[in-house]
HTML snippet that shows the backbone in 3Dmol.js (N, CA, C, O; Angstrom):
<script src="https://3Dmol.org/build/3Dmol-min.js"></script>
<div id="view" style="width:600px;height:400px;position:relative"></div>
<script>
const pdb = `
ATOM      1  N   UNK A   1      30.779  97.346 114.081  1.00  0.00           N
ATOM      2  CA  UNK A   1      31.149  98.476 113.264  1.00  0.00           C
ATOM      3  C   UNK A   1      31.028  98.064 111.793  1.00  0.00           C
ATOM      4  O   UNK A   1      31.915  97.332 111.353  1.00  0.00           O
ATOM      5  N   UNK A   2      29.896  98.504 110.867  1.00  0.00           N
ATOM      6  CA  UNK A   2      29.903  98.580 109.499  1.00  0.00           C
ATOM      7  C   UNK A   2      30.588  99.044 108.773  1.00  0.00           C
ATOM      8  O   UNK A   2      30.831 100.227 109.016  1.00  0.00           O
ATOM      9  N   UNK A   3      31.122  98.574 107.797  1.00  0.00           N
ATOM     10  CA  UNK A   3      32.144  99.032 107.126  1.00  0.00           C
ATOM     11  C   UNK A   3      31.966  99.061 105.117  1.00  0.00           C
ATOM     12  O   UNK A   3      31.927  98.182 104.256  1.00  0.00           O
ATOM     13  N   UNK A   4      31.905 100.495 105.108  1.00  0.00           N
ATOM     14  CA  UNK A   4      31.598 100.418 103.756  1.00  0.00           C
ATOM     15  C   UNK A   4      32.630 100.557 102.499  1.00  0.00           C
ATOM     16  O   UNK A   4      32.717 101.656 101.952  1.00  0.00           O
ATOM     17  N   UNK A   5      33.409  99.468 102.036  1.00  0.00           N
ATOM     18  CA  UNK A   5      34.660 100.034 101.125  1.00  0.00           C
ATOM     19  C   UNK A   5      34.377 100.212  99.736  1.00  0.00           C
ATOM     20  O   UNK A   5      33.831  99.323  99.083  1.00  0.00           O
ATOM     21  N   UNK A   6      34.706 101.276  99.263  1.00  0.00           N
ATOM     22  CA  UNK A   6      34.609 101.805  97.681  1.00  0.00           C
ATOM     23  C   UNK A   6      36.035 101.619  96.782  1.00  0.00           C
ATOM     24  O   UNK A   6      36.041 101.777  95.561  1.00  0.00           O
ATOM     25  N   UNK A   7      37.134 101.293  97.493  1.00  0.00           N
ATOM     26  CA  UNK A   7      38.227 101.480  96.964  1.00  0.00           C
ATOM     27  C   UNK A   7      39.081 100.483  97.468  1.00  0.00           C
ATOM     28  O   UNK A   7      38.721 100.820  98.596  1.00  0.00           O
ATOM     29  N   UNK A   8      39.991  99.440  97.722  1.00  0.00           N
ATOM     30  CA  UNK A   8      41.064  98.750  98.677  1.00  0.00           C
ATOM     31  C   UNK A   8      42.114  97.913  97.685  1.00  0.00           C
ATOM     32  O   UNK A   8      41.712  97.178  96.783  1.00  0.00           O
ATOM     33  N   UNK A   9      43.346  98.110  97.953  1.00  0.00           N
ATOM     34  CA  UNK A   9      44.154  97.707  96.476  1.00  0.00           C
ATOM     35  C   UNK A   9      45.533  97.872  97.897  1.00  0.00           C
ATOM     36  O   UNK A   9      45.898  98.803  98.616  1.00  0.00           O
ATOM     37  N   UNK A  10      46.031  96.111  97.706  1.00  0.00           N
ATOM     38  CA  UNK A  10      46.850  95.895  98.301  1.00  0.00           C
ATOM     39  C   UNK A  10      48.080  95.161  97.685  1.00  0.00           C
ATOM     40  O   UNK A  10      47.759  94.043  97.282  1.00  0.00           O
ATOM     41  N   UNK A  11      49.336  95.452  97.504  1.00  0.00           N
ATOM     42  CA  UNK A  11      50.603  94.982  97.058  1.00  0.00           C
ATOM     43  C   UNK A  11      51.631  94.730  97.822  1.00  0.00           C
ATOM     44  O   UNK A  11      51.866  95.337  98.868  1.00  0.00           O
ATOM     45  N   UNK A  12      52.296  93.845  97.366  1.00  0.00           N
ATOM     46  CA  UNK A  12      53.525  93.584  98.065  1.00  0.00           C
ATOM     47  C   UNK A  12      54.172  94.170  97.348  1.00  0.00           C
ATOM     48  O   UNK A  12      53.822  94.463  96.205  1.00  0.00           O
ATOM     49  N   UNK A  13      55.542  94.547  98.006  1.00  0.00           N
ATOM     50  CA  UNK A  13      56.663  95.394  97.733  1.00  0.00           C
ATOM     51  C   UNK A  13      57.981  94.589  97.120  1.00  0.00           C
ATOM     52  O   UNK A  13      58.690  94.937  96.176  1.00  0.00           O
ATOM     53  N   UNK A  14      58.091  93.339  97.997  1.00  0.00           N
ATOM     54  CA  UNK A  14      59.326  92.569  97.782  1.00  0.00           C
ATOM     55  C   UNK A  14      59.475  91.458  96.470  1.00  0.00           C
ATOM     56  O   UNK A  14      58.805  92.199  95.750  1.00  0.00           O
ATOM     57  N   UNK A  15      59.697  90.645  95.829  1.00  0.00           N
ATOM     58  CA  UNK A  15      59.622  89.489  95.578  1.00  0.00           C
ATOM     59  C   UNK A  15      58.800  88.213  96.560  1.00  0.00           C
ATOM     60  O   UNK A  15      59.171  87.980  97.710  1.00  0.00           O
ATOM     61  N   UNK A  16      57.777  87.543  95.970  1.00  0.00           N
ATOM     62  CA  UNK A  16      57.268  86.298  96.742  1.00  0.00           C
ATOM     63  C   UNK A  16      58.597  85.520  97.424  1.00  0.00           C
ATOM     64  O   UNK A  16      58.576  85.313  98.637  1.00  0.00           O
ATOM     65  N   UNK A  17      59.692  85.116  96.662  1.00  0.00           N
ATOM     66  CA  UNK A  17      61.022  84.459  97.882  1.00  0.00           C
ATOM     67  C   UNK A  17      61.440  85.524  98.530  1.00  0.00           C
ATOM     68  O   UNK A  17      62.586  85.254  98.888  1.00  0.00           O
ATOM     69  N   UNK A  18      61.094  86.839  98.971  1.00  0.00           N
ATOM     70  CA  UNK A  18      62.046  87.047 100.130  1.00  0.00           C
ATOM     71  C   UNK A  18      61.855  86.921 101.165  1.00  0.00           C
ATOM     72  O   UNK A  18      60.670  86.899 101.496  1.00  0.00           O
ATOM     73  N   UNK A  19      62.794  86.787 102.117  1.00  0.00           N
ATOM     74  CA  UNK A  19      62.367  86.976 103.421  1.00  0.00           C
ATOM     75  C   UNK A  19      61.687  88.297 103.900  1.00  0.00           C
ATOM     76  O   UNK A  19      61.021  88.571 104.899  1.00  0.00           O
ATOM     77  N   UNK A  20      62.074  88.965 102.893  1.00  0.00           N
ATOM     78  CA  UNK A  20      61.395  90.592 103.786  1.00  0.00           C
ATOM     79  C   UNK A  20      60.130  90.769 103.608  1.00  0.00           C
ATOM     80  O   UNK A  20      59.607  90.095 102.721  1.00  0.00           O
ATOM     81  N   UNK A  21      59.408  91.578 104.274  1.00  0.00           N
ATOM     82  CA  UNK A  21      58.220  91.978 104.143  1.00  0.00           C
ATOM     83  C   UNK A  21      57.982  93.204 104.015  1.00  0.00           C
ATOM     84  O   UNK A  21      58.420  94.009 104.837  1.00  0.00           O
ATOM     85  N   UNK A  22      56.812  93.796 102.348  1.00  0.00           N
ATOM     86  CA  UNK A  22      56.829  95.432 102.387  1.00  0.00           C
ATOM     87  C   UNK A  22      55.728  95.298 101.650  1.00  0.00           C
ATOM     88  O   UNK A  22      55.460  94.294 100.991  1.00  0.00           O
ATOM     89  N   UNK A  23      55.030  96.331 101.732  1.00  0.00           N
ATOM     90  CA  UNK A  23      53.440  96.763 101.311  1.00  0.00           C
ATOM     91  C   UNK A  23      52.796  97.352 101.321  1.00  0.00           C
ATOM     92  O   UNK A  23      52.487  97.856 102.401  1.00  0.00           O
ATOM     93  N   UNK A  24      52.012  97.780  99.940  1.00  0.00           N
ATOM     94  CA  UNK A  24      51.620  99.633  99.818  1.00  0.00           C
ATOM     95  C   UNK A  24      49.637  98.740 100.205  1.00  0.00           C
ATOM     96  O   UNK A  24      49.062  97.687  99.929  1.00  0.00           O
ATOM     97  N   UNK A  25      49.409  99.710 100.773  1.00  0.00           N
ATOM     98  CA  UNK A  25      47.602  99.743 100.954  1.00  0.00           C
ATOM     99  C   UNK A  25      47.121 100.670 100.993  1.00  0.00           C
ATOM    100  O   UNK A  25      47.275 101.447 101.935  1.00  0.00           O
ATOM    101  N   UNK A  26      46.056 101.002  99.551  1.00  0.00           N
ATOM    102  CA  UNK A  26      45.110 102.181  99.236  1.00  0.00           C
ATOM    103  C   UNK A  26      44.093 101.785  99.550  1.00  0.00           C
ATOM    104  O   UNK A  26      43.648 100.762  99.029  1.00  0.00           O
ATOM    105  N   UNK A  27      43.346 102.527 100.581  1.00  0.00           N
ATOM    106  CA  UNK A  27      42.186 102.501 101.067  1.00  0.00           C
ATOM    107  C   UNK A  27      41.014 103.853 100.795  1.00  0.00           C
ATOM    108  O   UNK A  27      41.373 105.029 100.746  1.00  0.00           O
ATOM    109  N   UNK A  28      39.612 103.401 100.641  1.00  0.00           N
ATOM    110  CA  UNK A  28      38.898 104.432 100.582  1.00  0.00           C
ATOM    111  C   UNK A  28      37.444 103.713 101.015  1.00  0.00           C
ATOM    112  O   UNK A  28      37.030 102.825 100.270  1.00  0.00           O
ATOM    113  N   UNK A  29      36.869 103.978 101.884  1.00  0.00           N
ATOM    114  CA  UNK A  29      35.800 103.703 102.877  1.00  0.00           C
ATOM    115  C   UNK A  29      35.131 104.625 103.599  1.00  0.00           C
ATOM    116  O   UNK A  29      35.525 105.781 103.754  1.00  0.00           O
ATOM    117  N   UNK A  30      33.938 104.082 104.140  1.00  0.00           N
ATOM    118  CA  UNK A  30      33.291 104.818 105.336  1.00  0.00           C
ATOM    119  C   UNK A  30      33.174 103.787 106.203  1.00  0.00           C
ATOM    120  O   UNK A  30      32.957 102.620 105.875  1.00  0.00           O
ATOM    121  N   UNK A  31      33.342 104.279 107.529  1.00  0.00           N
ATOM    122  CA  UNK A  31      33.406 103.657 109.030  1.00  0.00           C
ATOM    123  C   UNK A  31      31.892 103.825 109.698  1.00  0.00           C
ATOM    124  O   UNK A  31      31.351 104.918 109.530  1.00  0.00           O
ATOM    125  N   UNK A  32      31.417 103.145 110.196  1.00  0.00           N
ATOM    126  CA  UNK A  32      30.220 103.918 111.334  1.00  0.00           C
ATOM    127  C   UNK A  32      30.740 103.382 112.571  1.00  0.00           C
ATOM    128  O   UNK A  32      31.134 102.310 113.030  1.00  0.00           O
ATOM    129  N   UNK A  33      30.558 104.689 112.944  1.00  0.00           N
ATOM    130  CA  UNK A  33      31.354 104.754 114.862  1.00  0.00           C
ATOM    131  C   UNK A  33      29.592 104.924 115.374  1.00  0.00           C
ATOM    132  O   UNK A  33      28.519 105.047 114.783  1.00  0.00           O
ATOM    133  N   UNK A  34      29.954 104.863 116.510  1.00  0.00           N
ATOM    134  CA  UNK A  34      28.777 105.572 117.587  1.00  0.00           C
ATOM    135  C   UNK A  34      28.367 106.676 117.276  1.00  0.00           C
ATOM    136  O   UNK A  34      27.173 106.933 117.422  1.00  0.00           O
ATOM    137  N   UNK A  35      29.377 107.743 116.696  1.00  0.00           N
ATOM    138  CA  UNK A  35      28.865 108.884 116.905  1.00  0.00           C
ATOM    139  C   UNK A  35      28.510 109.394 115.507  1.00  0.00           C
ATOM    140  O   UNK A  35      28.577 110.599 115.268  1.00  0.00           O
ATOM    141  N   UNK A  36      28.012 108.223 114.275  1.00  0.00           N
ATOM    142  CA  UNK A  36      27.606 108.002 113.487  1.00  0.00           C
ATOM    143  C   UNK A  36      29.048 107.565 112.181  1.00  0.00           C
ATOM    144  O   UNK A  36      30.142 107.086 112.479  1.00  0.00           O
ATOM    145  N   UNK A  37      28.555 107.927 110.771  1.00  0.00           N
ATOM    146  CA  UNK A  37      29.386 107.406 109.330  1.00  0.00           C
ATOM    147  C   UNK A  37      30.551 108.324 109.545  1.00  0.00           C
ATOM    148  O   UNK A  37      30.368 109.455 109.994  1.00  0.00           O
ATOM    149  N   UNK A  38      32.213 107.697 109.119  1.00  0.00           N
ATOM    150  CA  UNK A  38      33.129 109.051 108.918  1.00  0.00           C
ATOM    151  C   UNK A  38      33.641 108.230 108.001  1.00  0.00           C
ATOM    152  O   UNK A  38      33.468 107.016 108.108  1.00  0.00           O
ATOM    153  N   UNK A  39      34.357 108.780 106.951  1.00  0.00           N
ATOM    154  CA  UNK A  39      35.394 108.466 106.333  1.00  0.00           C
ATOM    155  C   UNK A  39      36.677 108.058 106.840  1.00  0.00           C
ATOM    156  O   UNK A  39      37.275 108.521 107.812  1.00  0.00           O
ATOM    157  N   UNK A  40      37.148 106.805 105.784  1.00  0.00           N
ATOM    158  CA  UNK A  40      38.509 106.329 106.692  1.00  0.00           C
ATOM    159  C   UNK A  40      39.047 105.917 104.979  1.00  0.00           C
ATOM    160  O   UNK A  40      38.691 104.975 104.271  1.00  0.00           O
ATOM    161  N   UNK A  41      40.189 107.225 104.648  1.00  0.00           N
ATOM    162  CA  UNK A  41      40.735 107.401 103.519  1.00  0.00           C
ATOM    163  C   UNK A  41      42.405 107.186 103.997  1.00  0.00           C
ATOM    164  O   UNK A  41      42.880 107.793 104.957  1.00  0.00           O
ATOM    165  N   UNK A  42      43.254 106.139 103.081  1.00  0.00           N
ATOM    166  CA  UNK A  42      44.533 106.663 103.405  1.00  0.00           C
ATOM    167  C   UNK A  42      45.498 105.416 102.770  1.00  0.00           C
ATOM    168  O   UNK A  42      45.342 104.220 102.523  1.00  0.00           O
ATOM    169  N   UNK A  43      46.552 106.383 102.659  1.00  0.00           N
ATOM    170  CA  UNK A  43      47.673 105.343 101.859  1.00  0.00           C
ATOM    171  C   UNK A  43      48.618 105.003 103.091  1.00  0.00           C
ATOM    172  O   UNK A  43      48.950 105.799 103.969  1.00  0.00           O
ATOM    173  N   UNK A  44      49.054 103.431 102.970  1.00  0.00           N
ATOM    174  CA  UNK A  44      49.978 102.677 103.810  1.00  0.00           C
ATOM    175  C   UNK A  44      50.837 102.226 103.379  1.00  0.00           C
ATOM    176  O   UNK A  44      50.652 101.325 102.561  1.00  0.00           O
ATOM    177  N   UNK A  45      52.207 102.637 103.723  1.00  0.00           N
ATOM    178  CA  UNK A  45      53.638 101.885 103.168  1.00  0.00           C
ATOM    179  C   UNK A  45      53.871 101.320 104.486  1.00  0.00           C
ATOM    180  O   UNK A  45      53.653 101.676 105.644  1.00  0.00           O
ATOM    181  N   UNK A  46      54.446 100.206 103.845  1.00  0.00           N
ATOM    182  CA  UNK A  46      55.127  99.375 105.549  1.00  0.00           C
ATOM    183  C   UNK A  46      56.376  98.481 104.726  1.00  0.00           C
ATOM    184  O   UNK A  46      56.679  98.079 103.603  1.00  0.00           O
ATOM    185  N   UNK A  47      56.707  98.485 105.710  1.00  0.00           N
ATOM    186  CA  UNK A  47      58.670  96.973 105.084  1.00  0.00           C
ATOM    187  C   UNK A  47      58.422  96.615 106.751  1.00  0.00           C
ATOM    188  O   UNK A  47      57.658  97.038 107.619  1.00  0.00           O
ATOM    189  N   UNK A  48      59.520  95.585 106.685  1.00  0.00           N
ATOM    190  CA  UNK A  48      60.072  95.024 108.198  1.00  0.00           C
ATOM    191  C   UNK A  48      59.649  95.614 109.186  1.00  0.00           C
ATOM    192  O   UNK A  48      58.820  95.160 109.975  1.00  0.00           O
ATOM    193  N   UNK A  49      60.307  96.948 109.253  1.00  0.00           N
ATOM    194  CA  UNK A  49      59.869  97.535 110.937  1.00  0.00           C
ATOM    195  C   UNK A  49      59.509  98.662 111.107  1.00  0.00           C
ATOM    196  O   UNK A  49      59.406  99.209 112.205  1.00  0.00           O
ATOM    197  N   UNK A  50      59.244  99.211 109.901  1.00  0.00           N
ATOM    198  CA  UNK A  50      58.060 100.647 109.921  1.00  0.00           C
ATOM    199  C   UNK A  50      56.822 100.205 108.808  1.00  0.00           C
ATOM    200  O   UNK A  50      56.687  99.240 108.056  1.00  0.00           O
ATOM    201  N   UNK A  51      55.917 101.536 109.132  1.00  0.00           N
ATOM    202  CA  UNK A  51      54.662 101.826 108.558  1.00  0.00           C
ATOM    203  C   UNK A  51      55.051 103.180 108.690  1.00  0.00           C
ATOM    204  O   UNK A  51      55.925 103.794 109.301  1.00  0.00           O
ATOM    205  N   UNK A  52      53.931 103.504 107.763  1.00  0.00           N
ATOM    206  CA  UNK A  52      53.493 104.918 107.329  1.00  0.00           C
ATOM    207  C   UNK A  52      52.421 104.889 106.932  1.00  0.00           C
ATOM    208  O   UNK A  52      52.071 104.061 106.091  1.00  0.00           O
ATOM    209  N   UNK A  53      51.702 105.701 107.388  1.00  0.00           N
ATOM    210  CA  UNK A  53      50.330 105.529 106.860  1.00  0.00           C
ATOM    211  C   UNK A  53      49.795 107.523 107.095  1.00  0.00           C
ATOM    212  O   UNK A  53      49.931 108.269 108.065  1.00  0.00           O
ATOM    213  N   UNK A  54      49.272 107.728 105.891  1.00  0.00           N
ATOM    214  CA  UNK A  54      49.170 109.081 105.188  1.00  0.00           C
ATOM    215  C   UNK A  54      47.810 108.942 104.907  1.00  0.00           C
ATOM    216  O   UNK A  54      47.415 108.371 103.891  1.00  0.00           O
ATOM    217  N   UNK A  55      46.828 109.590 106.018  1.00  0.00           N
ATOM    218  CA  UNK A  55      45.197 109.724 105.720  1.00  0.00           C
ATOM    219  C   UNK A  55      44.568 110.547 105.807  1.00  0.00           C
ATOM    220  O   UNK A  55      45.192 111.374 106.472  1.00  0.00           O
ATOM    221  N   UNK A  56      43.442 111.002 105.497  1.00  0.00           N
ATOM    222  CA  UNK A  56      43.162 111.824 104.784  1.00  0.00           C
ATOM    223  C   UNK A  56      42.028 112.287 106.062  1.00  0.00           C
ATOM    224  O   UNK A  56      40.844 111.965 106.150  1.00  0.00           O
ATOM    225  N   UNK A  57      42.879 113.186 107.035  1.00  0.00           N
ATOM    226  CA  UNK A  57      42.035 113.905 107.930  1.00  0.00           C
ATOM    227  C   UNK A  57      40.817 114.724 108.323  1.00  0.00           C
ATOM    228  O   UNK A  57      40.288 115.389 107.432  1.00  0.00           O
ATOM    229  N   UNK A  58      40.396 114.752 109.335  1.00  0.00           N
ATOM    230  CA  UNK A  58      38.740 115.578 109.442  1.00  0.00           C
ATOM    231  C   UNK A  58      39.211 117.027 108.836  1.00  0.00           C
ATOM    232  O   UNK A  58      38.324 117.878 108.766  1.00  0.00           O
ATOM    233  N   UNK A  59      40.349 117.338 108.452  1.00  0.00           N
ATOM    234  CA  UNK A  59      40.546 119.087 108.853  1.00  0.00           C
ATOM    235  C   UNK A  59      40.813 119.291 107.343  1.00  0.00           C
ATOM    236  O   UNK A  59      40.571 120.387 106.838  1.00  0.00           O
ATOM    237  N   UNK A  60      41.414 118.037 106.443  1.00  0.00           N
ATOM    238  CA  UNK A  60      41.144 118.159 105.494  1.00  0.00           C
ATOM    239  C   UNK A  60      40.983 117.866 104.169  1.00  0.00           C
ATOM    240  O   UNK A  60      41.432 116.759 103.869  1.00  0.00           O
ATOM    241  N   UNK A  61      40.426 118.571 103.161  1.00  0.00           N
ATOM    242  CA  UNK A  61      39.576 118.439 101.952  1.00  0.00           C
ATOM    243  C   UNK A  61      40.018 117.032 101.234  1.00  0.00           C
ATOM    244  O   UNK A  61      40.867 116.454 101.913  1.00  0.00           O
ATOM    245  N   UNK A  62      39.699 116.408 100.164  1.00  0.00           N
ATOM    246  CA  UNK A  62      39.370 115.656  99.750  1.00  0.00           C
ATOM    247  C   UNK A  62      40.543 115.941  98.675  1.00  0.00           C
ATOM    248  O   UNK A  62      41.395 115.073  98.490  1.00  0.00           O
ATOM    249  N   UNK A  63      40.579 117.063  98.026  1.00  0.00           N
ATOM    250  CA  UNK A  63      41.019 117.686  97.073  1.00  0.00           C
ATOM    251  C   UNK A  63      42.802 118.048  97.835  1.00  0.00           C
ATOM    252  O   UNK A  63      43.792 117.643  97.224  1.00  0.00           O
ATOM    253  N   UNK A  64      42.926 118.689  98.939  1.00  0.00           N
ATOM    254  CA  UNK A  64      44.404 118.313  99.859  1.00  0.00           C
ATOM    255  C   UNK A  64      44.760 117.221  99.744  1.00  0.00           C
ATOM    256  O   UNK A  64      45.836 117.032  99.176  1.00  0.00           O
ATOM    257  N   UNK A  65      44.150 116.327 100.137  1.00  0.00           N
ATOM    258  CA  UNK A  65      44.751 114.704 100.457  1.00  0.00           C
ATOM    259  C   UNK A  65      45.393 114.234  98.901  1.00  0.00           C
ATOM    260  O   UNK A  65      46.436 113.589  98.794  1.00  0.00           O
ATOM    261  N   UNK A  66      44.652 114.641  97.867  1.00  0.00           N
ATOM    262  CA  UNK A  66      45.198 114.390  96.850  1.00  0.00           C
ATOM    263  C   UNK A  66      46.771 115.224  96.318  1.00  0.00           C
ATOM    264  O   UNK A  66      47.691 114.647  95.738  1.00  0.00           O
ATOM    265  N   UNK A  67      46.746 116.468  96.644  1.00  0.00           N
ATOM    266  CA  UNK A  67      47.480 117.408  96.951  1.00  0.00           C
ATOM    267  C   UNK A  67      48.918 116.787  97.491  1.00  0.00           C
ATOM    268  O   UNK A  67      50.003 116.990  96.947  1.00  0.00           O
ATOM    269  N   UNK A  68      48.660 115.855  98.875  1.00  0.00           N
ATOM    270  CA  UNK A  68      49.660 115.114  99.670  1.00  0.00           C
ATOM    271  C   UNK A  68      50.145 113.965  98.362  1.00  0.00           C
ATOM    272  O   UNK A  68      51.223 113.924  97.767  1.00  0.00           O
ATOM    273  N   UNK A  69      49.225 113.305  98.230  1.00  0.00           N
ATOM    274  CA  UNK A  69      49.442 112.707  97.249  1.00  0.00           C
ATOM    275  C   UNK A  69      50.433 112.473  96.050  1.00  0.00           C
ATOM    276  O   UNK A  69      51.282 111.626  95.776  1.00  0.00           O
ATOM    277  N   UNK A  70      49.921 113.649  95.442  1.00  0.00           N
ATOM    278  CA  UNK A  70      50.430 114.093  94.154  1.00  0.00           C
ATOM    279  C   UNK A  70      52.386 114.676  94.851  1.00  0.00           C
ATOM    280  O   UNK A  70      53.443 114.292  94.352  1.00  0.00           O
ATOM    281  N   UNK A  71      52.271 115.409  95.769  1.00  0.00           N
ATOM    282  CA  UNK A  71      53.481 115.869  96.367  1.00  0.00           C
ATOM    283  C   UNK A  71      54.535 114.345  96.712  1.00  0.00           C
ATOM    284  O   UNK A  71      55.762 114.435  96.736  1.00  0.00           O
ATOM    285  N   UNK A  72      54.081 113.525  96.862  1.00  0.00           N
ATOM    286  CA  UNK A  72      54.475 112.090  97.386  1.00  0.00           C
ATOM    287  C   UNK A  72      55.282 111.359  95.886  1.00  0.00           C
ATOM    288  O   UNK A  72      56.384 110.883  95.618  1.00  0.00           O
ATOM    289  N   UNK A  73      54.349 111.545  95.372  1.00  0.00           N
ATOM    290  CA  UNK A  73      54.850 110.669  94.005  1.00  0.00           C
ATOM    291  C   UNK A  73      55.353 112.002  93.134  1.00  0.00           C
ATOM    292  O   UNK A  73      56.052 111.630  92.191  1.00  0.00           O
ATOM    293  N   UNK A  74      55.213 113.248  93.179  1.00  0.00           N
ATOM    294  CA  UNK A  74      56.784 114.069  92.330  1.00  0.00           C
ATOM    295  C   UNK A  74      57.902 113.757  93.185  1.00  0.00           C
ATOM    296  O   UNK A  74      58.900 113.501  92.511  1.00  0.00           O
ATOM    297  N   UNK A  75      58.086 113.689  94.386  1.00  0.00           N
ATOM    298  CA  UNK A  75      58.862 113.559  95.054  1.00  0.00           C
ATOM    299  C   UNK A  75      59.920 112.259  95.072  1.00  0.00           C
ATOM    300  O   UNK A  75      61.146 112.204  95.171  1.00  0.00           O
ATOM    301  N   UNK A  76      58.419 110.788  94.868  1.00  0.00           N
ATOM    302  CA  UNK A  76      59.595 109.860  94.437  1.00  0.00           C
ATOM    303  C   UNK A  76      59.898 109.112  92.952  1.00  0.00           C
ATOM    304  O   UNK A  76      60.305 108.017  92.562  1.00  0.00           O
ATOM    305  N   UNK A  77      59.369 110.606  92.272  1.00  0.00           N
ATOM    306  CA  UNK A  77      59.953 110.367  90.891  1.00  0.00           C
ATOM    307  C   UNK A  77      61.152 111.221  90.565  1.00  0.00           C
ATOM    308  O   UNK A  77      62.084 110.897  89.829  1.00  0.00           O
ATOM    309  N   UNK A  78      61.032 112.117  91.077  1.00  0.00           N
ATOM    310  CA  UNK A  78      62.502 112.702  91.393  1.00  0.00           C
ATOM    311  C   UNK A  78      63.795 111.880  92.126  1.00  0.00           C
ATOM    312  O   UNK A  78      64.884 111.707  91.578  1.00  0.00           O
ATOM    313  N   UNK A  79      63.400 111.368  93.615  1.00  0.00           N
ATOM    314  CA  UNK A  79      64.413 109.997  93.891  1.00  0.00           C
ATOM    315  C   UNK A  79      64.965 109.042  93.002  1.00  0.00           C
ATOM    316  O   UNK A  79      66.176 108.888  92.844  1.00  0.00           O
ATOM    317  N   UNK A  80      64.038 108.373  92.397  1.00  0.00           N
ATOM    318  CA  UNK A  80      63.946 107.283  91.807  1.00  0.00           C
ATOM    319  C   UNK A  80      64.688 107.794  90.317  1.00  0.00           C
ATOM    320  O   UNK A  80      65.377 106.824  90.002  1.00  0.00           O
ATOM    321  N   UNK A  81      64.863 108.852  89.274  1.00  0.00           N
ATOM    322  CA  UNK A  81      65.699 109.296  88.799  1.00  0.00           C
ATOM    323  C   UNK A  81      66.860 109.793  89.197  1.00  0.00           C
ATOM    324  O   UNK A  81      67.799 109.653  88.413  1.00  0.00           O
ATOM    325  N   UNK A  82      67.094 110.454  90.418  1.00  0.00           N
ATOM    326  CA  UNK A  82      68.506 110.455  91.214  1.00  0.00           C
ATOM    327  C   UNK A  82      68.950 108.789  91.152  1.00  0.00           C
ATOM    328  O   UNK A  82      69.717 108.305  90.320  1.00  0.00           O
ATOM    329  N   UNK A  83      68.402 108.205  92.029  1.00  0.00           N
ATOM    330  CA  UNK A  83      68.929 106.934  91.988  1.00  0.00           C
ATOM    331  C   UNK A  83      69.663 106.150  90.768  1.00  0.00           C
ATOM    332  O   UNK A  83      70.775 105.624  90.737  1.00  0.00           O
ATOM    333  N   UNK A  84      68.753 106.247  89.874  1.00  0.00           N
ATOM    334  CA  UNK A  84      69.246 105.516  88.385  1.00  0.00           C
ATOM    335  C   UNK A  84      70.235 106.264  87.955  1.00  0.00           C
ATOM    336  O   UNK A  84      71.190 105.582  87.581  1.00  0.00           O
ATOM    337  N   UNK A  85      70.424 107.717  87.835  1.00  0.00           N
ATOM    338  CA  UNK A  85      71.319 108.336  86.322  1.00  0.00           C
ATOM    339  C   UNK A  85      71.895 109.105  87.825  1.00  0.00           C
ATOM    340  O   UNK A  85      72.624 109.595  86.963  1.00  0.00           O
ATOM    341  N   UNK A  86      72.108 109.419  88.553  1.00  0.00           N
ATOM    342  CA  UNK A  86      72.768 110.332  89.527  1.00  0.00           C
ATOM    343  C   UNK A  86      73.578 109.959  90.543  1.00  0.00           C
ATOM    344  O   UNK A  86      74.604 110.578  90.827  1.00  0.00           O
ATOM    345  N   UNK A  87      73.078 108.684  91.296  1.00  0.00           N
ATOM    346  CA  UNK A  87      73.532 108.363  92.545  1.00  0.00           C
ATOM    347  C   UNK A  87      75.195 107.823  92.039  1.00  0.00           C
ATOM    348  O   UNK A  87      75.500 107.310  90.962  1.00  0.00           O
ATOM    349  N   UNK A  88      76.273 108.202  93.446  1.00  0.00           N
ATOM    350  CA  UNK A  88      76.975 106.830  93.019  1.00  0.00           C
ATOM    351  C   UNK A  88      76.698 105.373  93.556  1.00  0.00           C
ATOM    352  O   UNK A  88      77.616 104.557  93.643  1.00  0.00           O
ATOM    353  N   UNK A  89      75.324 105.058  93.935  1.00  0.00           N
ATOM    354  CA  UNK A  89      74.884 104.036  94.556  1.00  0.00           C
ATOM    355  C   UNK A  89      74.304 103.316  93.406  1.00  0.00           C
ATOM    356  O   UNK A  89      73.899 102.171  93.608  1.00  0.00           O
ATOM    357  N   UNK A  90      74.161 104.079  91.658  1.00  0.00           N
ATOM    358  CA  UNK A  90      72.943 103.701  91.144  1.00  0.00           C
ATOM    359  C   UNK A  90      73.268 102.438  90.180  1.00  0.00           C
ATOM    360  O   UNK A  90      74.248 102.447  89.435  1.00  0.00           O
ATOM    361  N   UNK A  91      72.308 101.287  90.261  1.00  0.00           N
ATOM    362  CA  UNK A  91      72.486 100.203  89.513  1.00  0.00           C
ATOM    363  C   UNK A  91      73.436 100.172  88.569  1.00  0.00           C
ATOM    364  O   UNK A  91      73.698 101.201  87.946  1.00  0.00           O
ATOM    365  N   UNK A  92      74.110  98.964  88.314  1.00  0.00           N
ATOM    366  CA  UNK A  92      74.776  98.258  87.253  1.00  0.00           C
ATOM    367  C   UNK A  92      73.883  98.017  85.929  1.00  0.00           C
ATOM    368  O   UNK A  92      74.192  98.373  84.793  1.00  0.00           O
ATOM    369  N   UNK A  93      72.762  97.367  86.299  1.00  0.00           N
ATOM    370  CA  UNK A  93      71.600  96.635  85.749  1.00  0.00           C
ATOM    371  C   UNK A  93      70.293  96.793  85.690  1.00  0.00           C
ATOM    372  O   UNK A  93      69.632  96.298  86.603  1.00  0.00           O
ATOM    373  N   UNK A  94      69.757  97.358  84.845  1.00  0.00           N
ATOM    374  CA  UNK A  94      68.061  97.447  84.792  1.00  0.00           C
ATOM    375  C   UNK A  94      67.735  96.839  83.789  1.00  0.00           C
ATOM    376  O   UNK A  94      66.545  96.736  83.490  1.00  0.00           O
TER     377      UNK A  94
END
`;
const viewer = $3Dmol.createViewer("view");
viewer.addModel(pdb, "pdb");
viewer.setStyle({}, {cartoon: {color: "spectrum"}});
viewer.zoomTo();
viewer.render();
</script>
């Protein structure tokens, strides 16, 4: 299986000393299967004992997936300001 990548950008999530393990992977490629070239587009979050992985399906557009996207990150920029100035969970220290 040939594999053609245009895009691949991989991070860790944690600090190098931790024990934990977490990691975002942006992918953007074409695959050739048997039944010829498809696209294999998609963002991967993973920690310890899940994944998620959010790709960018036959059904749809190019321009949706970004759509998901864009909905993903208002979403955890909204968290991520709860967290700091809102939560009563939210840091001492930044």
């Amino acid at each position: 299986m040939e594999r053609k990548t245009y895009y691949k950008r991989e991070a860790w999530l944690n600090p190098t000393d931790s024990p934990s393990t977490g990691s975002i992977v942006c992918y953007d490629g074409d695959i050739e299967y048997t039944e010829g070239e498809a696209p294999c587009t998609f963002v991967e979050i993973a920690d310890c004992h899940n994944k998620v992985r959010l790709h960018l399906a036959h059904t749809d557009t190019t321009a949706q997936f970004i759509d998901k996207i864009d909905a993903i990150i208002n979403q955890l920029n909204q968290f991520r300001f709860h967290l700091i100035f809102n939560s009563p969970h939210k840091p001492t220290e930044r």
